[in-house]
N, C-alpha and C positions, 0 to 999 in steps of 0.2 A: 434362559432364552434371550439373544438379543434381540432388541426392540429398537426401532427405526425414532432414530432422534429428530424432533419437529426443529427445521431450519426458516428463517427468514425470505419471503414473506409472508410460507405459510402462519396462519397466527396459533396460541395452543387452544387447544380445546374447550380450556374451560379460562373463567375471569380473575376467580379467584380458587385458592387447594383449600379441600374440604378437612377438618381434622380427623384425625383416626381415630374413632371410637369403640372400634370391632378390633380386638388384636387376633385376627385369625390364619387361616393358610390362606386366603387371598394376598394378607396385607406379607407374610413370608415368601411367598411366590413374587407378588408384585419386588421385592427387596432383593431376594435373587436374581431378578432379571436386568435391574438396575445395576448393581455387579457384572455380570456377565458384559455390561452393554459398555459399563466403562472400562475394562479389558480390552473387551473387541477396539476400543475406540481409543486408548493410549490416553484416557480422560483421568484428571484430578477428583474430579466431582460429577456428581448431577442428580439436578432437583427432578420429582413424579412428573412433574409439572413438563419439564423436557422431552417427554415418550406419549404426551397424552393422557396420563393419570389425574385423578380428581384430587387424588389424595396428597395432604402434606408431610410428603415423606423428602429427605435430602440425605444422599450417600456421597462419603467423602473416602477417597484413597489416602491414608497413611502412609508417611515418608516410609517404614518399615511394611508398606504393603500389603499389612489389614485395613478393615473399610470399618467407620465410623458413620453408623446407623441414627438419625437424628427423627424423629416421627413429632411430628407439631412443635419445629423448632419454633421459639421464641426470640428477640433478641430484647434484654433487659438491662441493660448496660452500656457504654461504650466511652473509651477516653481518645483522646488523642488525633491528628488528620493526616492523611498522607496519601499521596499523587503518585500510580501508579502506570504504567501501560497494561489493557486488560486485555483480551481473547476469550471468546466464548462461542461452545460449538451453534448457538444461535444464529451469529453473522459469521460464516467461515470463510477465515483468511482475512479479517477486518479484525482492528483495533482500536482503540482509543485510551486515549489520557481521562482516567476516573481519581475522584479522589473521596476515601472511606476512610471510615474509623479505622485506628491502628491498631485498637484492643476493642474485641468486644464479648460483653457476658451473654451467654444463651443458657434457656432451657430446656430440657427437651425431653420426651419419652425413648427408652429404648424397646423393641419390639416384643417386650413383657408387660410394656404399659407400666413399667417403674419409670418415677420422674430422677430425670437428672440434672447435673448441670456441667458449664465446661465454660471456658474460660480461654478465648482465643489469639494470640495477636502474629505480626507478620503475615506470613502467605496463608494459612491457616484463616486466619480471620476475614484477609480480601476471597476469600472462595467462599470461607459460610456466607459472608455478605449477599453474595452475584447469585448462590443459590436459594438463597431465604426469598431474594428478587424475586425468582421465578414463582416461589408460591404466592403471589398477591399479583400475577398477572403482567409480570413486570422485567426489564431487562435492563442493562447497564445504562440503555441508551438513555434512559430519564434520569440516571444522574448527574448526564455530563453540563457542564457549565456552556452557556450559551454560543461562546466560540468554536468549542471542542464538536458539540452537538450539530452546529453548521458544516463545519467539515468532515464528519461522520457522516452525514445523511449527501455529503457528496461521493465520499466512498461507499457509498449503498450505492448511489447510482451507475457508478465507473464499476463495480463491483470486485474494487483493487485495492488495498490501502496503498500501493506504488505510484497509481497513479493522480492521487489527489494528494498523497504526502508533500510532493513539491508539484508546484501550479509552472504551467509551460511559461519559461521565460523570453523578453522581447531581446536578449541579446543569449550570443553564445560566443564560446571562442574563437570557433571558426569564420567567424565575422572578422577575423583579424587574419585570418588568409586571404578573404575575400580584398580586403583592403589592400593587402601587396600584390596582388593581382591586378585590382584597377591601376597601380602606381606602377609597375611594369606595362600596363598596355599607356599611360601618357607619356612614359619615357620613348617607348615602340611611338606613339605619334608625332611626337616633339623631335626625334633621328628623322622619321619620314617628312615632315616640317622643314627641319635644318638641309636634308639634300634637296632638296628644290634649289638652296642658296649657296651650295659650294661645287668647286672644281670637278671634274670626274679623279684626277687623282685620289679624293678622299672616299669618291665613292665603295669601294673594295673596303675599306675599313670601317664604313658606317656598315654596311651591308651583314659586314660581319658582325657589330654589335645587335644588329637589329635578329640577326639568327639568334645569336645567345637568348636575347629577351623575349623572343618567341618562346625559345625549349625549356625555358624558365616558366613562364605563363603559362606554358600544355603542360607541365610537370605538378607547378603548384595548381592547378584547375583538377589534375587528376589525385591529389592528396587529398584534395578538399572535399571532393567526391566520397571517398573513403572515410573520412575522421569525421565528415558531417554525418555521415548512419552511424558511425561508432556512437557519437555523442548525441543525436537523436534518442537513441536508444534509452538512454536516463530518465529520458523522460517522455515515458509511456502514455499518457494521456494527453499527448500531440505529435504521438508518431506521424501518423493519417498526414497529418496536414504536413509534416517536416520534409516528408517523402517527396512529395511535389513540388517545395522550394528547393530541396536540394536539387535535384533530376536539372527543375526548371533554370536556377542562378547558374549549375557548371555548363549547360547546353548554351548560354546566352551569351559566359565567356567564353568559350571554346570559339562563337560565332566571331566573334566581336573581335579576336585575338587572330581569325583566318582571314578575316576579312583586310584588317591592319597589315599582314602579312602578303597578301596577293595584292595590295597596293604598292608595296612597299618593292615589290620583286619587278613592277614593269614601271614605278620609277624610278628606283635606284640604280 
């Protein structure tokens, strides 16, 4: 039977997983459904402790696709450190930089209630790890190092790892359209400037410049438009507010740029 996995912020059931003392069809049924659950759910693993069990039972999927049955794992050993990116159906769609032993020795019962033992390292051993977690009440998030652990509990809160991955920055590229746009619209002032002080002869061909550097400034105002949502876009946890400086900077040149222009048409 599949059984409904406890997610974040519901908390689990119990504090701590009880050991198994009774090897019976409870504790076979409860292991069955643990199986089935991580099927349904494309799962490597997962600890009793995950569905609301008391018990400390931890089922692991084998690269060849049999499940590795652990009942009151222990861990008795461990050598080695290494820094991984983790996932856990806990906080879905959240991750974090953990770092755990690279080898570790465990012991454990198999569901005869014979002791065994086993001997983990690589991917193998960062999963017994995250699910031994959960039988003592516990989840990756207490083992991240103080940095890692601040900015996790900000991707709790955004409920994105996207958008707290990179923090909204005070510059963008399209800050550099904006800027040849302001220098198109002094060039458009400094032409409307200069005919005040020359001939009408020249006037026909300032007039003319100053149309270029209009259709220029309505062209690049209208890119800027476009390539500022494209690149908003990266960065999701200030879309909201990007929206409104966009809309708001192209509506102010647009202004700024017609206004320069209907001055320019009944002086020049």
């Amino acid at each position: 039977m599949i059984r409904e996995i406890i997610t974040y912020p519901t908390p689990p059931s119990v504090q701590y997983a009880t050991d198994v003392r009774l090897f019976n069809e409870e504790i076979y049924s409860l292991i069955e459904d643990m199986k089935d659950t991580i099927e349904a759910n494309s799962m490597d693993g997962l600890a009793a402790f995950q569905i609301g069990s008391y018990y400390n039972i931890v089922v692991v999927k084998k690269e060849d696709g049999n499940f590795l049955e652990l009942i009151n794992p222990r861990l008795i050993s461990n050598s080695g450190k290494v820094t991984t990116v983790e996932k856990t159906a806990y906080f879905p769609g959240l991750s974090a930089k953990v770092t755990r032993y690279e080898t570790v020795g465990i012991v454990y019962q198999d569901r005869n209630g014979d002791q065994k033992s086993l001997k983990a390292d690589g991917a193998l051993s960062i999963l017994i790890q995250r699910k031994i977690d959960y039988t003592f009440g516990s989840s990756f998030i207490n083992k991240l190092e103080k940095a890692e652990k601040k900015l996790f509990e900000k991707k709790l809160e955004f409920g994105s790892d996207i958008a707290i991955s990179e923090s909204c920055p005070t510059s963008f590229k399209r800050d550099y359209i904006v800027k040849a746009i302001n220098i198109l619209m002094i060039a458009m002032l400094l032409l409307l400037i200069s005919s005040l002080f020359t001939g009408e002869e020249l006037a026909p061909r300032l007039w003319e410049y100053q149309t270029y550097l209009f259709f220029s400034s309505v062209g690049l105002s209208v890119v800027y438009f476009f390539y500022a949502q494209y690149e908003g876009k990266q960065f999701t946890s200030c879309t909201s507010c990007q929206i409104g400086n966009i809309i708001g900077t192209t509506l102010i040149s647009l202004v700024k740029i017609s206004v320069l222009m209907l001055l320019s048409y009944f002086i020049m």
